[in-house]
C-alpha positions in Angstrom: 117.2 108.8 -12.4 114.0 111.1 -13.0 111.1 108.6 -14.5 108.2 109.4 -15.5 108.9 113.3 -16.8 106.5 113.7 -19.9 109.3 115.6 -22.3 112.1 116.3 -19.8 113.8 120.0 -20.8 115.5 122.7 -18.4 117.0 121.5 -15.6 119.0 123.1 -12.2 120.2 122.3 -9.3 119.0 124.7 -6.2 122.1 126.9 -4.8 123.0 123.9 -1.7 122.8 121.1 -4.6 119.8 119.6 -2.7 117.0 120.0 -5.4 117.2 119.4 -8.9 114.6 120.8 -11.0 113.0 120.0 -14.2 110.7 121.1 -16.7 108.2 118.9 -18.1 107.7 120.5 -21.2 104.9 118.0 -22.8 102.9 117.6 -19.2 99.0 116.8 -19.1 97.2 118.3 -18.9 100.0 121.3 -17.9 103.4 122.1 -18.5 105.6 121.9 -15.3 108.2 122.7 -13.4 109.5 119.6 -11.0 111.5 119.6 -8.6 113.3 116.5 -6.8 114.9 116.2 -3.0 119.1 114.7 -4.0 119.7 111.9 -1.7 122.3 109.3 -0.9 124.9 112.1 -2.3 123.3 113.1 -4.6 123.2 109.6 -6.7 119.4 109.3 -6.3 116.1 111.4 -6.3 113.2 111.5 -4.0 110.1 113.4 -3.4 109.4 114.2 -6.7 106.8 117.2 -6.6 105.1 119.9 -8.4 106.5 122.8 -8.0 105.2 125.3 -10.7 102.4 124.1 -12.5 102.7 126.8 -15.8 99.7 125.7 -17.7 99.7 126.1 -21.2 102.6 128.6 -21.1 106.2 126.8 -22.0 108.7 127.3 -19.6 112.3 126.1 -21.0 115.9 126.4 -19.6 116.5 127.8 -16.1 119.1 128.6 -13.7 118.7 129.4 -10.2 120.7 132.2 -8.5 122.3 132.5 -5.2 119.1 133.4 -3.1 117.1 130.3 -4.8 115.3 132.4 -7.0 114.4 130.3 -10.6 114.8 132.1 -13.4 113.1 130.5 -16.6 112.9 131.1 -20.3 109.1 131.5 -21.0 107.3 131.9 -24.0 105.8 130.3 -27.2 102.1 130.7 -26.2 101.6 134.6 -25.7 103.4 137.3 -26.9 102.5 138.9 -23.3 104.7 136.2 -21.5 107.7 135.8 -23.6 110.9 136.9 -22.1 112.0 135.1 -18.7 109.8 134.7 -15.6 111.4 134.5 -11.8 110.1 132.4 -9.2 110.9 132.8 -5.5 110.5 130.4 -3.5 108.8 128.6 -5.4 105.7 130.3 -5.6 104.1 131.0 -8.8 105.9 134.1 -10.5 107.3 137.4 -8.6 108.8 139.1 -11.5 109.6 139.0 -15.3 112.1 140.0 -17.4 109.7 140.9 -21.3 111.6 140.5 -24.5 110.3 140.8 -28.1 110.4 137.0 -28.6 110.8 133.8 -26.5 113.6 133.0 -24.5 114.7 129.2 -24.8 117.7 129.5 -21.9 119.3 131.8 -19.6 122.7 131.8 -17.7 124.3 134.2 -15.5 127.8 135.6 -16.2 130.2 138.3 -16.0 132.5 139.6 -12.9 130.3 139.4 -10.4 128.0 136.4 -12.0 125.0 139.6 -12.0 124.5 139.7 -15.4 121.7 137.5 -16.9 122.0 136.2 -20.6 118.8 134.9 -22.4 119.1 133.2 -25.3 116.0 134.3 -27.6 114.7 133.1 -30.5 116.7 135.5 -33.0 118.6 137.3 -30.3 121.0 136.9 -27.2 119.9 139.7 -24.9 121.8 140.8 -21.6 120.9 142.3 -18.2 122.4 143.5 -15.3 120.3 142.0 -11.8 120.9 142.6 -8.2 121.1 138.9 -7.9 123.8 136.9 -8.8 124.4 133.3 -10.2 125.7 130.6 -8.2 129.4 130.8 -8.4 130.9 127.6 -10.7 132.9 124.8 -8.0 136.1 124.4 -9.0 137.2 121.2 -10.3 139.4 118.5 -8.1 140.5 116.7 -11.1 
């Protein structure tokens, strides 16, 4: 269990299952991003580290594609920022999606999981990436 996350929100799992991360959306003095090593299969967390540090800026519900790349609903604070920014390796942003208002989650979809949903304040918006979402495991039960 994650203890100690001031306001858990998003969370992921890295492509390989071997980091989950999490925002900590009421952090002091910042708003973060988290992110925690999976061990003893996966029923416990270690290493709990900063991984984005976003300031005052809110980052809300991500999703991580098949290269590692987290992409995160961003917004709230300036209009400038809202939309979804993309992290690579976890360094602090590469790219960003802007949208007219504040994107609370994203999820990739369609045939070839390349097609990036964000879930707006008013509005569901849709984009086509050259990156695609991790591909959902099929169940054994």
């Amino acid at each position: 269990m994650a203890e100690g996350v001031l306001g858990p929100n998003g969370l992921c799992f890295s492509p390989d299952e071997k980091i989950l991360y999490i925002v900590e959306s009421r952090g002091i003095p910042n708003r973060k991003i988290l992110a925690y090593d999976l061990i003893d299969g996966g029923r416990k967390l270690a290493n709990k580290r900063v991984l984005i540090d976003a300031g005052a800026d809110a980052p809300d519900g991500m999703r991580c594609d098949i290269d590692g790349n987290l992409w995160c609903g961003w917004g709230m604070r300036s209009a400038e920022l809202d939309g979804v920014m993309i992290f690579c390796a976890g360094r602090q942003t590469d790219r960003r999606i802007a949208l007219p208002e504040r994107s609370a989650n994203v999820c990739f979809g369609g045939l070839k999981r390349n097609r990036l949903f964000m879930a707006a304040s008013q509005s569901v918006y849709a984009a086509l990436c050259q990156y695609a979402g991790r591909a959902r495991e099929a169940s054994s039960s």
